[in-house]
N, C-alpha and C positions, 0 to 999 in steps of 0.2 A: 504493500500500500504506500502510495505515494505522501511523504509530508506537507502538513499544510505549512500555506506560503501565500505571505502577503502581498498582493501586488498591488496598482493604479494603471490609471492610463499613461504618466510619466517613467513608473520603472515595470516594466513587466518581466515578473520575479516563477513566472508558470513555465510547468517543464513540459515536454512532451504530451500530447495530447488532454492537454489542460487549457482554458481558457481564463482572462482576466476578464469578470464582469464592471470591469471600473473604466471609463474611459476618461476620467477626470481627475483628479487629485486625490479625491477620497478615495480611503485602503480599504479594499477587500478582498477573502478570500480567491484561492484562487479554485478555481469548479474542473470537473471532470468533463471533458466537450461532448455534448450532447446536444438532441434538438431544441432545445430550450438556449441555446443562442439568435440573437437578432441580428438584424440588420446594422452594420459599420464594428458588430465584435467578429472574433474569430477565433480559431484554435491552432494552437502553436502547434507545429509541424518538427520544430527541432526546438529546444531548451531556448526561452523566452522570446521568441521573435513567434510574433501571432501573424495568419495569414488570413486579412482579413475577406469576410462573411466565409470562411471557410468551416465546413459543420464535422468534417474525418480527414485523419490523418493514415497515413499507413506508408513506412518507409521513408520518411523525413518530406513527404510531397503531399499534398491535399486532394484526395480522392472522390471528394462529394461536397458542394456547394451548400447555403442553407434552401429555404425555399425561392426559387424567381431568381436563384439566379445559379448559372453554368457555368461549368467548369472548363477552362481553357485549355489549349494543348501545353501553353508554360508554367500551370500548373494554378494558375490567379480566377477567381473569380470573378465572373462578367455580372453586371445586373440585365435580367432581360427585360423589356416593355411590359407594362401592369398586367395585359393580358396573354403573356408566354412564359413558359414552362422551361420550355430547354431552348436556347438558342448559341447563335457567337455575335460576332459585333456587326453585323450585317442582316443578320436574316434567323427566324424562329422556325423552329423542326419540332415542337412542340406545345400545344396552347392548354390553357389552366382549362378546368370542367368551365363548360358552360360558353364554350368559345370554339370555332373551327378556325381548321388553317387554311389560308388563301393557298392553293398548288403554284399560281401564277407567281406571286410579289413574295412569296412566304412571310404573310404579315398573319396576324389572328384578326377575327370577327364575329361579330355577332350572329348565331347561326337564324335561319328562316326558311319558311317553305314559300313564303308566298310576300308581297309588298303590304302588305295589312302587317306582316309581324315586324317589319323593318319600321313602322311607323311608329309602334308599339315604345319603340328606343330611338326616335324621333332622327332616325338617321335613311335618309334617300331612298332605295330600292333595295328590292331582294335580286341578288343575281343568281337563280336559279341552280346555274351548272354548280357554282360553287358553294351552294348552299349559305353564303355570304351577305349581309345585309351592307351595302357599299355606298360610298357620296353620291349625292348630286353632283354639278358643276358647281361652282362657289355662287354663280347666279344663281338657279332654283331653290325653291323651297319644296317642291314635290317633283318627282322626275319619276317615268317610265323606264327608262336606261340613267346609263350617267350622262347621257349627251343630250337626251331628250326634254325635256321639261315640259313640265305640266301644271306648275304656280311656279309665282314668282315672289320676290320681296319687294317691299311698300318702296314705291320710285322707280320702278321699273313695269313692263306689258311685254305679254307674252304675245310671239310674233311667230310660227313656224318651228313652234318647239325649244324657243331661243326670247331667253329675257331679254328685250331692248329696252333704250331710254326712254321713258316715259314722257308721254305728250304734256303741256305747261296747262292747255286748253282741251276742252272736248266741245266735239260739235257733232250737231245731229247729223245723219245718213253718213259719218264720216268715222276712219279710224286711225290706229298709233302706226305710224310706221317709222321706225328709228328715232322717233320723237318731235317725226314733223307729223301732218294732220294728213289726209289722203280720202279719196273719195271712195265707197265702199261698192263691192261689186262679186258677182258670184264668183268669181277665181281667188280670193282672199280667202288667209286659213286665221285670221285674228278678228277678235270681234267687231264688232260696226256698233258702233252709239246711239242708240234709238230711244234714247227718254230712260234710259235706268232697265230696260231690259236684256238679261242677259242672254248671250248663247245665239246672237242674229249673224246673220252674215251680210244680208238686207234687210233693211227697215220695211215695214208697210206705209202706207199711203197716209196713214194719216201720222207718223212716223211714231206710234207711239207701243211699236209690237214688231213682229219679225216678220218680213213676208218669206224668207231662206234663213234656213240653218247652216249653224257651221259644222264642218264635217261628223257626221256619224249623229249627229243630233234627231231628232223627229219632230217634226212640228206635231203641237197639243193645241188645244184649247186657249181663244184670245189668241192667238197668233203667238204663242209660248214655245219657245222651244227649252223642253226640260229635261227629258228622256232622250238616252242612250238607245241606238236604234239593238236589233239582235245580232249578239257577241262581241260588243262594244261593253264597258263598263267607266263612270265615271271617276276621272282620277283627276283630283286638281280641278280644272277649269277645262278638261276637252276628255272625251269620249277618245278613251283607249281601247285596245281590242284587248277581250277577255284573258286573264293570266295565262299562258299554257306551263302548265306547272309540269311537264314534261319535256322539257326545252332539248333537240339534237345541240348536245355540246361540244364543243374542241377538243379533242387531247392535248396536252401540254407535250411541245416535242422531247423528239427522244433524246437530243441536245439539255433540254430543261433538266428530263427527269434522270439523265444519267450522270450530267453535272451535280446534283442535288444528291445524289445515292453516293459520289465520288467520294464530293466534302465529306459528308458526314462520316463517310466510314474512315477519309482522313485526320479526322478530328481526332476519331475514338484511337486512330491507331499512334498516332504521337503523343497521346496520352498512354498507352501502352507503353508504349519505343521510352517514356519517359522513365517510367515507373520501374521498369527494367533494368536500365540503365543505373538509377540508382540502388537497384538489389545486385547488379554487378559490381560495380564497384565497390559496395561494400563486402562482398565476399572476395576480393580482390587485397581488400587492405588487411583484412581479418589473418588474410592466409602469410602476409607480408609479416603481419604480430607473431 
């Protein structure tokens, strides 16, 4: 059994796989390295020198990081992103429960099946293949794709899927185009200003109703267009076509995922080649005694 030994965060006085829980002046024991170390302590790998957030030692080198964060090929501990598990300083190869990993960007996210649950966590779209809930463009407030948009933010009009500058004035039978004002007509996919009714594409006659809809819309009752026509669904401010929560997806090439299988098995093996290394050596010196 090891003697107790006072340490601080100034003299760290801990031996081998023992940690100093003091990171400040005041003396305290020093503890057996365990999971009950936090974040900025660590456990000393060789007689007083702590390797910080470092949670196992074994063979004078740090074996196992604490939580959230990975273990390097030089033997140091990385912090990974609040929502990754295992990663190195570039890119996550594993995400905490409750999070999937992008295949493409190897980032984490919030999982979903449909853009109803990505709203849920008031973040842009569900991108199906990857079961990933992902941004808008910095324009949108609601978006079908990332590219697409379907509201926009207060000073801005949606225009072809694409927030533009917002008009200073509005004027009847007329709409936003880049921020100037524009005469409305059925080849337009942005609304037309008819008295405070939405969803026209033209006004009616006495301009106070829609005589056309804009796309995918149905004219109702009073010259209203409110309803989504069939397999269209309202999203934002324009009739989208229905989720297909079965999307034909991309594979990631074989460039990506053999790159991706390369690292990672180069990681684990220089942390090996490390570990190694120093159990040779030290049988090396023993034999020299």
């Amino acid at each position: 059994m090891k003697e107790a030994r006072i340490c601080s965060g100034q003299n760290n006085t801990c031996l081998v796989d023992q940690y100093c829980p003091s990171l400040q002046t005041t003396n305290l024991q020093c503890q057996t390295c365990s999971k009950t170390i936090r974040e900025h302590y660590g456990c000393n790998c060789v007689d007083f020198k702590m390797i910080k957030n470092c949670l196992k030692c074994q063979n004078g080198r740090c074996v196992e990081c604490i939580y959230q964060y990975s273990l390097q090929p030089n033997g140091t501990c990385f912090k990974c992103a609040l929502d990754c598990l295992r990663c190195d300083k570039t890119q996550c190869f594993e995400c905490i429960d409750g999070y999937n990993l992008n295949l493409w960007t190897n980032q984490c996210g919030f999982p979903c099946e449909t853009n109803a649950d990505c709203k849920y966590y008031n973040i842009g779209y569900c991108n199906k293949c990857l079961k990933i809930c992902e941004f808008c463009d910095q324009q949108c407030t609601q978006c079908s794709t990332k590219e697409f948009c379907t509201n926009c933010y207060v000073g801005t009009t949606l225009f072809n899927g694409i927030c533009t500058k917002q008009c200073i004035n509005r004027l009847v039978d007329h709409y936003c185009l880049n921020g100037e004002l524009a005469q409305c007509d059925e080849n337009i996919t942005s609304q037309c200003y008819c008295n405070e009714v939405q969803n026209c594409r033209t006004c009616n006659e006495s301009k106070n109703g829609c005589a056309s809809c804009m796309p995918h819309f149905i004219m109702g009752e009073n010259d209203r267009c409110t309803y989504c026509e069939s397999g269209f669904e309202l999203v934002g401010k324009i009739c989208s076509p229905v989720e297909d929560l079965n999307p034909i997806c991309p594979i990631p090439s074989n460039d990506t995922i053999v790159f991706n299988i390369l690292l990672g098995t180069l990681v684990a093996l220089c942390i090996i080649w490390g570990m190694l290394d120093i159990i040779l050596c030290k049988k090396i010196k023993n034999k020299k005694q």
